[in-house]
N, C-alpha and C positions, 0 to 999 in steps of 0.2 A: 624644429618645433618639438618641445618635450611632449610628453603622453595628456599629462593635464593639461597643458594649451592645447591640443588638440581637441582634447572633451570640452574646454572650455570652447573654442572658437564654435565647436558645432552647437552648441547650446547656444549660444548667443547668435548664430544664423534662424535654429528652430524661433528663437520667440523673438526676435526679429520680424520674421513669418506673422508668426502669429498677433503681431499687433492688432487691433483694430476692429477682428476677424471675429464672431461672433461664437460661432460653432467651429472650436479648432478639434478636430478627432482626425491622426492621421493615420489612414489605413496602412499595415505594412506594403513598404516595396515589391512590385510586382503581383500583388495579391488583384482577387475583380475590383474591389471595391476603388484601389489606387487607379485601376486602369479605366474607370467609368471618371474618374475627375476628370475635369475638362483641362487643358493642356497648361495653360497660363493659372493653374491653381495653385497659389503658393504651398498646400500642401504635399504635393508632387515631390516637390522637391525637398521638404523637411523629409518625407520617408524613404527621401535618396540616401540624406543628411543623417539621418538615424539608422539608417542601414548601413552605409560606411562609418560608422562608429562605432556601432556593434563588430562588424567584421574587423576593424581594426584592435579592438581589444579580444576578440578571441583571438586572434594570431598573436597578439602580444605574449596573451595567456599560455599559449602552444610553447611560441618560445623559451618563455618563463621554466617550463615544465622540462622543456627540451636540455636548456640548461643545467636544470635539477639535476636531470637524470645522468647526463655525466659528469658535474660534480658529485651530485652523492646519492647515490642509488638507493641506497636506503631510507631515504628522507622524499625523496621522487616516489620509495614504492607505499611508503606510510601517508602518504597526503592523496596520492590517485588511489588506493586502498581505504581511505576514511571513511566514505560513505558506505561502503560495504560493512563495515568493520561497525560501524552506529546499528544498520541494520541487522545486522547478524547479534549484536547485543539486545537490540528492543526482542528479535524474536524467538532468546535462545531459551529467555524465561514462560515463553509461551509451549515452546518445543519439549521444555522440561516438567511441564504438570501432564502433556498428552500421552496417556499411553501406549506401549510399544506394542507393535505389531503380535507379538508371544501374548502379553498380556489381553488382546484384541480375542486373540484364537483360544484362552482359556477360559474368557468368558464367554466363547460360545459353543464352547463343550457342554454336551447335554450331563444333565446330572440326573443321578436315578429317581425315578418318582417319588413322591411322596408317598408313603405305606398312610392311606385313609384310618380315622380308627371314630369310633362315635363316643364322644366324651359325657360320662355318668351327669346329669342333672339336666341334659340336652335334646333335646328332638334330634329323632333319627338324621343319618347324615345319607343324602339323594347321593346312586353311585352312578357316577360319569360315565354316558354311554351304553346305558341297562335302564332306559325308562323302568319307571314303577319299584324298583329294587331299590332297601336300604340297609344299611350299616345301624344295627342296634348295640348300644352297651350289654358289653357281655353282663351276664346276672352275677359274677361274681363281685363284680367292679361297682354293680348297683350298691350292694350291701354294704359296701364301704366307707 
């Protein structure tokens, strides 16, 4: 029996099953829900049936890979490597606008204060941590 008769035969077992059957939802294999069915539940045995076809195409798949890998290693490590290789592209342009650690640590280098000064046509400028004390324009800067 080829691979598609095989996925064919178990398809045509599952809805088979499910002729007739109102509420067909088959819990997976082995799961509480599969095991609370009662025994003669034809769903029972669809998530046997879907469980052995699942299991049979990932081994297929294994093998498939298996193959690969000693015919052509490189083509084995480019297709088990793809998804990485998508993800490491979606994230490399995100990695590339973040700034780097050096750039982290020079923005949080203190820089020296600001030298206060009270600019001519302005109300005195209130000095930080001296209640009541302020910064007047000098009288030369008035006249100007």
């Amino acid at each position: 029996m080829t691979a598609d008769a095989a996925q064919v035969w178990a398809e045509h077992q599952v809805t088979t099953l499910a002729e007739g059957v109102r509420d067909w939802t088959v819990p997976p294999y082995g799961s509480l829900a599969w095991s609370q069915l009662p025994p003669d539940d034809p769903r029972r045995f669809a998530a046997v049936v879907e469980a052995a076809e699942r299991w049979r195409r990932q081994a297929a798949e294994e093998q498939r890979l298996d193959q690969l890998a000693d015919e052509d290693p490189a083509a084995w490590y480019a297709e088990v490597t793809a998804g990485a290789n998508d993800e490491a592209r979606r994230l490399a342009g995100r990695l590339a606008r973040m700034r780097t650690l050096a750039e982290l640590d020079a923005a949080r280098t203190h820089r020296p204060p600001r030298q206060l000064g009270a600019t001519p046509g302005w109300p005195p400028v209130a000095i930080p941590g001296k209640p009541g004390r302020y910064l007047h324009p000098a009288p030369c800067a008035m006249a100007a």
